[in-house]
N, C-alpha and C positions, 0 to 999 in steps of 0.2 A: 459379536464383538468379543476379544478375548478375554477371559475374566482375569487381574493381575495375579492372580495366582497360580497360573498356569505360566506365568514368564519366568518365574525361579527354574522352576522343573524343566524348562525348554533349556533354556542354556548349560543346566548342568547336565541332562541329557546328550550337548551337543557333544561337551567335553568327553563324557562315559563313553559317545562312541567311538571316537577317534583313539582316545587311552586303550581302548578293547583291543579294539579291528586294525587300529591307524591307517594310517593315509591310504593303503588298497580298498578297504572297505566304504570311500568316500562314494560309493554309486548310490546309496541307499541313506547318506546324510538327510540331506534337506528332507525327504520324503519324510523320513522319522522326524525328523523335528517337526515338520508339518502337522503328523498325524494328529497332536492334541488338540491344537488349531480346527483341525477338520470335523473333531467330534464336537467341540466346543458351541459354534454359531458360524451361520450360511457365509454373515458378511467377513468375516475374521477368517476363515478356513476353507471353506469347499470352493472351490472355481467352478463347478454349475451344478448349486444345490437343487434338491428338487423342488416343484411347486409347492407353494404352502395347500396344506390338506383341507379338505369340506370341514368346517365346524373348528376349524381356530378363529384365533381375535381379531385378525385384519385378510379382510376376502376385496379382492378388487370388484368394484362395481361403478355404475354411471357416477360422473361427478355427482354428488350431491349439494345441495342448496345449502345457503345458511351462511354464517358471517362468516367473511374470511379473514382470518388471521393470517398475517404476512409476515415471511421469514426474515429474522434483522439484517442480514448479509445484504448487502449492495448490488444491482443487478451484475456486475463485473464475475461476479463469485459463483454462478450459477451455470459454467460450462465445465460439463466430465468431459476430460480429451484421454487420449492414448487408450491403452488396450484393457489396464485395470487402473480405474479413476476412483479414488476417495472424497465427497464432501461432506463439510459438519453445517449443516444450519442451526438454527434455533429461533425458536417462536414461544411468544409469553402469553401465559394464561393466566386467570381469575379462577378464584376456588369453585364457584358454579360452571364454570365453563368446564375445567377439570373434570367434575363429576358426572358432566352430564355428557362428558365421550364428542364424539364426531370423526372425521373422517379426512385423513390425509391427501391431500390435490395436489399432484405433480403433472403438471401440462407441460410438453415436453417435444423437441424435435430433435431427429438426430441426421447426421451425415448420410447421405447416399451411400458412401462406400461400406457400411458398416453392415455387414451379414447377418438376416434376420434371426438367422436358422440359431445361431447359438448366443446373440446377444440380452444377456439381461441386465435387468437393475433389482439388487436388492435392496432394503426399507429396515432400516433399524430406529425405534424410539426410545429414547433413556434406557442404552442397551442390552434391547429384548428384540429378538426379531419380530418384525410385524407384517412382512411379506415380501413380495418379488413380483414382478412381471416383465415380460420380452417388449424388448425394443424392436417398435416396429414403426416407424412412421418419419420418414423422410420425407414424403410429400406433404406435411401442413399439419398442425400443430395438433396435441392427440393428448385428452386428461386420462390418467390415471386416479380413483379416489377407493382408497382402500381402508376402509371403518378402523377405527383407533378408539378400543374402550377405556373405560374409567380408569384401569388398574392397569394402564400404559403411562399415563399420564401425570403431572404433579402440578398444583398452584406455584407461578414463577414463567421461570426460566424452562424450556423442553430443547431436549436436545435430539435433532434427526441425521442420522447417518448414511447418506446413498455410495451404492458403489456400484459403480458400472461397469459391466463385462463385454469389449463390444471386439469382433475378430472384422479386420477386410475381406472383404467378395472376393477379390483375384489376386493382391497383390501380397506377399509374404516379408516385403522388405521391411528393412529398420524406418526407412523415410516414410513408409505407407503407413505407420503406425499415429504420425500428425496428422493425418487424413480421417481421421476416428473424432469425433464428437458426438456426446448430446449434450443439447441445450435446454434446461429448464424454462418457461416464461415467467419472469416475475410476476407481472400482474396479474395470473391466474394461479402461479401456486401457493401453498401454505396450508394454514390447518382452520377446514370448515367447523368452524365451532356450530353448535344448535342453539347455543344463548349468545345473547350479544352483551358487546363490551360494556360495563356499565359508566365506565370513567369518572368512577367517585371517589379512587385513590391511585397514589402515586404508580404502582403496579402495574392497572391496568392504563398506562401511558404507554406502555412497551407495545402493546397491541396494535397501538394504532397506524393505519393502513398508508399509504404513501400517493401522492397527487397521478396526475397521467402522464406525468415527466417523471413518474417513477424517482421523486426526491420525495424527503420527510419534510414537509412543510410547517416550519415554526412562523406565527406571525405576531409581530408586538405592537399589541394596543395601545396606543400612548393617547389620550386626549390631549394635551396641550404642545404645546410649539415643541421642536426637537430641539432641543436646548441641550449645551455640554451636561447640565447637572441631570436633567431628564436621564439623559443616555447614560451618564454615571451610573446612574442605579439600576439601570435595565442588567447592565455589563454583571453582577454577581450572580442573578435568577437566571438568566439565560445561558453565562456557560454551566452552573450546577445541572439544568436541565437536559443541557445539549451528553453531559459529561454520562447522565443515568443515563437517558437513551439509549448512548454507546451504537450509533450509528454514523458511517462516512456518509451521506449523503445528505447532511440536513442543510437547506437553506434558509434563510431569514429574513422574512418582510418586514416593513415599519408601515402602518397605516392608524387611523384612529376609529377604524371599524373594524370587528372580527370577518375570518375569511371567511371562504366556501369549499366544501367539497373535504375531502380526509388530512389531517392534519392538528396542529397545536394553538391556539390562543394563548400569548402570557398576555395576561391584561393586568398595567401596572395601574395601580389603583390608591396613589397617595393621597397625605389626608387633604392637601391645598386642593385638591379638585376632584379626587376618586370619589367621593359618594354619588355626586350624578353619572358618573358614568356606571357605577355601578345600576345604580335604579334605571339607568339606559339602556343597561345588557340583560338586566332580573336577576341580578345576582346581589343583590343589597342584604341578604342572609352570611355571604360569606364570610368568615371569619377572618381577625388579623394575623399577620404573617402569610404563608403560602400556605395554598389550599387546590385543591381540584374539583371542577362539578364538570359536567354533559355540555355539549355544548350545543348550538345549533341544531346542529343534526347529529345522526347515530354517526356518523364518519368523523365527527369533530369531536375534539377534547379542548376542555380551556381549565388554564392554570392561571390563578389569580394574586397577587399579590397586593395586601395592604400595610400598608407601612408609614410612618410619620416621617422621616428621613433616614440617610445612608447606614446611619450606624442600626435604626431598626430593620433594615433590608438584610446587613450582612448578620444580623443577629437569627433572622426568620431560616434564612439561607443556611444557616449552620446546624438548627435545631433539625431541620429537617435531611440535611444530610447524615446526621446522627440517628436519624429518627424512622421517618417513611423510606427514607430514600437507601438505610444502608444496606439491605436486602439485593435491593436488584444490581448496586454500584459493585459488590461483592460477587458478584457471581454474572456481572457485564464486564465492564472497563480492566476492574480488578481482575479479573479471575485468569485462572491459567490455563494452557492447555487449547489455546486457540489456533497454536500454530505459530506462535511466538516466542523466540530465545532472544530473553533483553542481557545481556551481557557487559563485563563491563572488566576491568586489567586482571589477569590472574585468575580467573574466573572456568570451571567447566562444567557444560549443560550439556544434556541428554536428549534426543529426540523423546522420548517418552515425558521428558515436560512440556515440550511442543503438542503432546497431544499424540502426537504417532503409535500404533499400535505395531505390534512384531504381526506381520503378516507372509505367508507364501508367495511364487509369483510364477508362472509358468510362461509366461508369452516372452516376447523376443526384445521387447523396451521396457524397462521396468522404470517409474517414475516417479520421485519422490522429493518435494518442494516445503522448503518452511523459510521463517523470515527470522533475520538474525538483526535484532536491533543494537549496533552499535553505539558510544559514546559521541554527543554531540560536539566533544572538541578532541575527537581522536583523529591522530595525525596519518593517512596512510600514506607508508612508502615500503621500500626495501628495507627495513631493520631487522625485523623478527616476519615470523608466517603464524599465523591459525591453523589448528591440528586439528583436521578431523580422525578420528578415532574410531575406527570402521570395526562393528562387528557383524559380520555376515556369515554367506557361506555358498558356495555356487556347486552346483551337480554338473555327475560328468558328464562328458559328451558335449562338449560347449568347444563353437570351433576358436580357432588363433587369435580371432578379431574381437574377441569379447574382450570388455574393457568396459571402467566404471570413471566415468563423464562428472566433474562438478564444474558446475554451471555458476559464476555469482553476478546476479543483476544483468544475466540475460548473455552472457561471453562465457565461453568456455576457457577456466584457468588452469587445470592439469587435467591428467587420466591415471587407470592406471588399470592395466592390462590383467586379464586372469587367464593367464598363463599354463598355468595347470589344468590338462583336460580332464586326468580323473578327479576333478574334483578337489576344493582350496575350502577353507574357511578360517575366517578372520577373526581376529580374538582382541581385538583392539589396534587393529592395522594402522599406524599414522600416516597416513597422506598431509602434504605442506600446504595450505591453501597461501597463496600471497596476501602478505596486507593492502597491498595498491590496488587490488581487485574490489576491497571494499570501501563503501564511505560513510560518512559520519549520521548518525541514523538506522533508516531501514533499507535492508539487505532481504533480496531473493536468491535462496541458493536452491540450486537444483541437484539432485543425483542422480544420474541416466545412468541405466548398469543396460549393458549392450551385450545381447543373450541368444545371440545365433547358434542353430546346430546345424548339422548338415541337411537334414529334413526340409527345412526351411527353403531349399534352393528348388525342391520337388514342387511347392505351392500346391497340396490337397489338402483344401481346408476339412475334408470331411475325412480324414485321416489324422487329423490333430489329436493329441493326448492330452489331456489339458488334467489328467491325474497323474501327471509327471512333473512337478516341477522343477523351475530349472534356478530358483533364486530367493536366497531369506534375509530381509535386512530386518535386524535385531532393533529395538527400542532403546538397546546401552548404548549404539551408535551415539556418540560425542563429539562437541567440538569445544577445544580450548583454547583459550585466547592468552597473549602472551602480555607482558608489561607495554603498553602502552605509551609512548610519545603525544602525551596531551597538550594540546594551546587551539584556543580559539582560534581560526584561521577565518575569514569571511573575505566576501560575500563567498558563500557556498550555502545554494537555495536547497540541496539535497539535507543539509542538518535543519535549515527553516523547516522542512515539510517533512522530516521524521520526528523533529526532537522541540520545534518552534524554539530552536538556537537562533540570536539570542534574549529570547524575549522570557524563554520559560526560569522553573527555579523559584519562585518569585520576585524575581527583579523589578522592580516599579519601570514604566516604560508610559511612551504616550501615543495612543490612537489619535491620529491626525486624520479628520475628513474636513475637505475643504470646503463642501457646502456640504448645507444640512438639507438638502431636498432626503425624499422616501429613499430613492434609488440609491445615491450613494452611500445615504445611512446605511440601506439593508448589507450593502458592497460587507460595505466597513463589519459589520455584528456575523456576516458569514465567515466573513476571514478572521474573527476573533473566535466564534466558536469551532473553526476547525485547527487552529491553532494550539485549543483549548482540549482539545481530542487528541493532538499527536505528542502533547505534552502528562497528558494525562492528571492533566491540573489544572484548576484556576489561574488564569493570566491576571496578573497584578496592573493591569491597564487605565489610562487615566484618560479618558476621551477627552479633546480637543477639536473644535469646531476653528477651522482657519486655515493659516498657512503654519508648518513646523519652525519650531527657534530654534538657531543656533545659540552656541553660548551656555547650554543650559547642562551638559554633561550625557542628559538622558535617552537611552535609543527610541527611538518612533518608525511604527507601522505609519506609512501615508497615503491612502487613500484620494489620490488627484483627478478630476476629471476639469478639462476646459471647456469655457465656457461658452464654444463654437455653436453650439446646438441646443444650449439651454434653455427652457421656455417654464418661468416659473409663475407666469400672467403676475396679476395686480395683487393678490391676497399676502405674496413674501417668497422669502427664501425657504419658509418651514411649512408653506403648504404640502398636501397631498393631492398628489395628481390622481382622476379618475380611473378606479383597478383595476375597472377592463381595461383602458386605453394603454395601463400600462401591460398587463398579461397578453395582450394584443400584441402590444408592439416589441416585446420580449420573444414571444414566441416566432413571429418575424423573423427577428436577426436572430435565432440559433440555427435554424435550419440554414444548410449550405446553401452558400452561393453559386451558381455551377457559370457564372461568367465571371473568366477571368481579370475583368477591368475594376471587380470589387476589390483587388488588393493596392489598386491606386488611394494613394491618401488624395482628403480634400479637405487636409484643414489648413491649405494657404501657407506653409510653411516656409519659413525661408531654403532657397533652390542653391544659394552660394556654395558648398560645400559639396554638392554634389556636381554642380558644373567644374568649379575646380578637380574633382576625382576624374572624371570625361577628360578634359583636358589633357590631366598627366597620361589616360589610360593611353590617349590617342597619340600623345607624342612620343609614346616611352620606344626606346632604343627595339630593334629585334635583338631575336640572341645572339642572331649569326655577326651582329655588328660591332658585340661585344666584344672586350678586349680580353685574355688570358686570366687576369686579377679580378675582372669583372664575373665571370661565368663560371668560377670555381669559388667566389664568393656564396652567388645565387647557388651554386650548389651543395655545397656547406649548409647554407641556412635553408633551406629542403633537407636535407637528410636529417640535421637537427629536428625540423619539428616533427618528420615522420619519425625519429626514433622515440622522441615525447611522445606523443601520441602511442605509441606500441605500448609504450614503458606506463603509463599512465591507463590506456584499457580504453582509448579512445575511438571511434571511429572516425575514420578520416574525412568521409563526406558530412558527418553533424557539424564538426567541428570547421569545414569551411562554409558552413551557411550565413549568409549575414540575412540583419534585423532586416527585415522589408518594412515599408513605410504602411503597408495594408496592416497591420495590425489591428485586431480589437481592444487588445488590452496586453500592456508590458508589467511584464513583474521582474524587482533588478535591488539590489543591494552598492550601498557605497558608503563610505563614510562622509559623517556630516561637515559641512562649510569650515566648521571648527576643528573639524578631528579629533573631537573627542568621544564620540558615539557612532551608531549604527544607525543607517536610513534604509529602511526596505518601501519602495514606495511603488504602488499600483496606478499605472497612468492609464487613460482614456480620454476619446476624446468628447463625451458626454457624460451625463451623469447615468444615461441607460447604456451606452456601453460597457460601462464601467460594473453596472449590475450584472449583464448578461456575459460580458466578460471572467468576473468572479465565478460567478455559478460556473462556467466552465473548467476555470483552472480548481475549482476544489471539489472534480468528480472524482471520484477513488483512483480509478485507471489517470489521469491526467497529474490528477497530487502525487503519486509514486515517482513519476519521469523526472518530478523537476530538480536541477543540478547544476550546477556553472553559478556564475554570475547574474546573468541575465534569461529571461524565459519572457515567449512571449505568445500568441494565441492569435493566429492569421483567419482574418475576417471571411476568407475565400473561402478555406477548408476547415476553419476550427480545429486546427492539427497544432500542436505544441511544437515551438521549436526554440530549442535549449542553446546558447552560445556562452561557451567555457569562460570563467573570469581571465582577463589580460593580466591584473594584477590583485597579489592578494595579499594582506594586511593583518596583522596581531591582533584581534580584537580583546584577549587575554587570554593570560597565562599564570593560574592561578597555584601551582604546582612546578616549584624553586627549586627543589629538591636538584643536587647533581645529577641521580637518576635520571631521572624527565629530560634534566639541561642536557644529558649526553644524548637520550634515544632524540629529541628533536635536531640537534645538530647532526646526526646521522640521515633520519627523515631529510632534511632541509639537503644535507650533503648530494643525495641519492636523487633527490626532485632534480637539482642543477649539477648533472651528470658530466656539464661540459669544464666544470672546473675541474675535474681529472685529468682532461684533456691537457688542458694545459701547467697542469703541474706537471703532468710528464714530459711536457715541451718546455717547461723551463729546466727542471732536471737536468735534462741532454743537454742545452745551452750551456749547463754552467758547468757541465763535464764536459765539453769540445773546448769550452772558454780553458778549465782547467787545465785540460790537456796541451791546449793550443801554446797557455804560457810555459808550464814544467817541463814540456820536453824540448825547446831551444834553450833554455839555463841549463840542463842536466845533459844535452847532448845526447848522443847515441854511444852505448857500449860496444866492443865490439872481443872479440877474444882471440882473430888474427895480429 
């Protein structure tokens, strides 16, 4: 890794050579800038350092045994693609674990096409190199475990850095370069501790291991009925919990026994009835407020809370986020350098706060991804653009076609050509990113720098230089953001699932779940604790067991399942259903359906609306029958939405998808009966759909997509399918100023494009009108 003080001396280096030599002497750029990198460390510098030597810290050897400690990152996170792949894990240790060393386990498969001969992966720990080995195993899954001593290691938070070196077997092109992976296996990699977790403090919670569905399983104990005021008080301990953790993946059971197998126990334990359940569980020692002990088993953790009522909850709550918890929240949730630029009007961030190091690049796609969290009531349109602020540098010999690619949320929005074959370098080069390429929330931008030479068309892999390189993108690289056109705009599920717009802030708001069985309690406390994660805050939520009121001002999450399939037997609506029958019947419907008559709904709905659509479809006019006014109509409004759609960064086929009735579970934004507030409401048409529904919409990969209006989760395929809001509504606009009032009337202008249209058509009107009249009063001049 490169040490930062090696990043001064690189860039003024860059400039001494150019001022020296200038632009002829650009063939030995990058290489020079490289050098210090190279002497520095394997992962930060050399493209294929040599083997780590007999008798250093970290030696590859057989997996070894012992606890595994699992990386926080979500299985999503755990693919190297392209030809040089960066990733950061991190895995949390106890001060005995720390001391006592163990042994790093990366289980691993990579691509068939990936050439064994010069593929490696390097291993960096809290940045010290710790070793490398060759990627070799395409056909079924291969550990690597490479001893990691004491004086690698730190009690906390560990930070691990892999980088993957991998060249294709035959193909040399730009497009072969996506044919490159390895994939890590979650559930066998992380750090083999020799001592096992002790789970007697806040700390070592980070530890703990994840179920076979590869979620973090939190479950909440409640002995008595699931009551609104019950569940009030769960709501503080649990997002505080969920908030340390600092995991995408956690979901949330309600039962009134502790679970099995790796996972979290909150066992709430008020005075009106917690002491027998404590003396039930063996925890009658625990202390008041929240506390940690062992739980069950070595794979379980339980976190207990005692408390006399709400105000002693948020009281416990608070000591201990000041207290046990500020450690890990400071260098989890808080901390920087994840890969993360939160951004906000007027504002410029550096890839090097993102975490980016200045690294070399010799292969032919150079690839470089971070996330850009924008304002959750930032307006995009055409007003102003986002400046990236390039500073690089490219070696010669790069053919015509090289050119540098940003990518935002997955579209390609400009390029921009490097031109220069002996060699360019950038010094803060502005490129215009568009505003309408991004949205309100979180933002993936990519940098593709496209680095063909002529060599390349030969295809000899064992002819490759790879102590040539051909590309340096610098850490000052920056993006600046311009004044901002701010107002609430909703439904827009993309600022829900970056920013939990509008619920975050602290705004008091109501958790509406309309029954209180397990299933959709649990619904309901996942989707507040991941709410709770993309806000980076406590949700100010006031649970509600029923149906939402109108009338009252307040926005509400709601949580709906009907009650086609319910079966709550004789004991009530706040029973607990048996947890195998329910893990059973869970596990069930996530797995795909592969016949396709699963996306038939069978909840008996009413058919009117759709026999009437049949109807019109069946009688509507052909084109050809159409009359002149008719079919330049329909063609007018075609090119209108395809030019929307372009103008906007849409694709053409998501956006004609409609909702099929096979749904598991719709997730959809409107305003309430009153219109005075916001509705975000999860429908089902069970109270276990509605469970296994959530669990799916708030997988990492699946919470990123969603955007539009409405989103919803087809029962067939479990595939997300997003449909654009039809109409969209001021939810506030908190920011008066003329400034603001002008950039949104600009925004707004630029959205409805087609009012130009006809301002220039009434223009011409009222000049042929003017003309029409002036020139029979004034006659015609003539000068015979």
């Amino acid at each position: 890794m490169a040490k930062p003080l090696l990043l001064a001396p690189l860039g003024l280096g860059l400039a001494l050579i150019l001022a020296s030599a200038g632009l002829a002497r650009a063939e030995g750029l990058v290489a020079d800038a490289a050098r210090p990198l190279l002497e520095s460390t394997a992962l930060s510098g050399g493209l294929m350092p040599e083997p780590v030597e007999t008798g250093t810290a970290a030696q590859p050897e057989e997996a070894a045994a012992g606890h595994l400690v699992p990386f926080e990152q979500s299985a999503d996170a755990f693919t190297l693609s392209g030809e040089d792949a960066v990733a950061t894990f991190t895995f949390a240790l106890d001060g005995p674990q720390a001391a006592a060393g163990g042994a790093l386990n990366l289980a691993y498969v990579n691509a068939v096409s990936v050439l064994p001969d010069t593929a490696r992966m390097d291993i960096e720990v809290n940045g010290r190199e710790a070793g490398s080995f060759p990627i070799v195993s395409p056909n079924g899954v291969r550990t690597e475990a490479l001893r990691v001593g004491a004086e690698f290691l730190k009690a906390g938070r560990n930070e691990v850095r892999l980088r993957a070196r991998q060249h294709h077997r035959v193909d040399c092109s730009l497009e072969a370069t996506y044919e490159l992976w390895t994939k890590l296996d979650p559930k066998l990699t992380g750090f083999s501790a020799t001592v096992p977790s002790a789970f007697t403090d806040f700390d070592s919670l980070l530890s703990v291991r994840r179920n076979a569905a590869q979620r973090t399983d939190v479950r909440i104990v409640v002995p008595d009925a699931l009551t609104a005021e019950a569940l009030d008080e769960v709501a503080p301990a649990l997002q505080a919990l969920v908030l340390f953790l600092d995991r995408d993946d956690v979901t949330v059971s309600v039962a009134d026994t502790p679970g099995t197998g790796p996972g979290i126990d909150l066992v709430m334990a008020m005075d009106r009835a917690g002491a027998a359940t404590l003396s039930r569980l063996g925890l009658s020692a625990a202390p008041r407020g929240l506390s940690v002990a062992a739980g069950a088993s070595d794979e379980r953790a339980t976190v207990v809370l005692r408390a006399g009522s709400l105000g002693d909850i948020n009281t416990a709550v608070l000591a201990a986020v000041k207290g046990p918890m500020a450690d890990g929240l400071k260098s989890g949730i808080f901390g920087k350098g994840r890969g993360v630029l939160a951004v906000d009007a007027g504002e410029r961030r550096s890839l090097k706060e993102a975490g980016y190091e200045t690294r070399v690049f010799s292969g032919r796609l150079s690839r470089t991804d971070f996330t850009v969290e924008m304002p959750a009531d930032f307006y995009p349109a055409e007003y102003a653009t986002i400046d990236l602020r390039l500073s690089a540098a490219t070696s010669p010999g790069l053919e015509q076609t090289a050119q540098l690619l940003v990518r935002v949320n997955d579209k390609v929005v400009t390029s921009y050509p490097f031109r220069n074959r002996e060699g360019q370098q950038f010094d803060g080069k502005r490129i215009e990113l568009p505003l309408r390429a991004f949205q309100p929330g979180v933002n993936r931008v990519e940098l593709l720098a496209e680095l063909p030479v002529a060599a390349d068309a030969a295809c000899r892999p064992e002819e490759r230089d790879d102590a040539k390189p051909r590309f340096i993108l610098l850490d000052t690289t920056a993006i600046e953001v311009p004044d901002l056109a701010r107002v609430g705009r909703l439904p827009d599920l993309a600022a829900l699932a970056g920013k939990a717009y509008p619920y975050g802030g602290g705004k008091p708001f109501d958790l509406v779940i309309d029954r209180s069985d397990s299933q959709s309690v649990g619904a309901g406390l996942t989707m507040l604790s991941r709410l709770a994660l993309s806000a980076r805050s406590p949700l100010n939520a006031k649970i509600v067991l029923g149906a939402p009121a109108a009338g009252t001002g307040r926005d509400a999450l709601v949580v709906s399942s009907q009650n086609d399939f319910a079966e709550l037997g004789k004991t009530g609506k706040a029973a607990f259903p048996d947890a195998g029958d329910v893990t059973a019947s869970l596990a069930d419907l996530m797995k795909t359906d592969p016949v396709v008559t699963a996306s038939v709904s069978t909840g008996g709905g009413d058919d009117t609306a759709d026999l009437l659509q049949a109807f019109h479809k069946s009688t509507a006019a052909e084109e050809d029958d159409l009359s002149f006014g008719s079919r330049a109509q329909l063609w007018f409004s075609a090119a209108s939405k395809n030019f929307g759609r372009w103008l906007n960064y849409e694709d053409a086929d998501g956006a004609s998808l409609a909702h099929g009735e096979g749904s598991l579970v719709t997730l959809s934004q409107m305003q309430s009966p009153d219109g005075l507030a916001t509705w975000t409401v999860i429908k089902a048409n069970s109270p276990r759909d509605v469970d296994a529904g959530v669990q799916r919409l708030v997988e990492p990969s699946v919470w990123r997509g969603l955007q539009g209006g409405t989103a919803s989760i087809e029962t067939a395929s479990l595939s997300l399918v997003s449909l654009p809001a039809a109409d969209r509504y001021i939810a506030d606009l908190a920011d008066r100023s003329p400034g603001n009032l002008r950039r949104v009337a600009a925004a707004w202008f630029s959205d409805n494009f087609q009012i130009y249209v006809l301002l220039v058509l009434a223009s011409l009107g009222l000049f042929a009108a003017w003309l029409g009249l002036t020139v029979p009063r004034k006659g015609v001049r003539s000068d015979t």
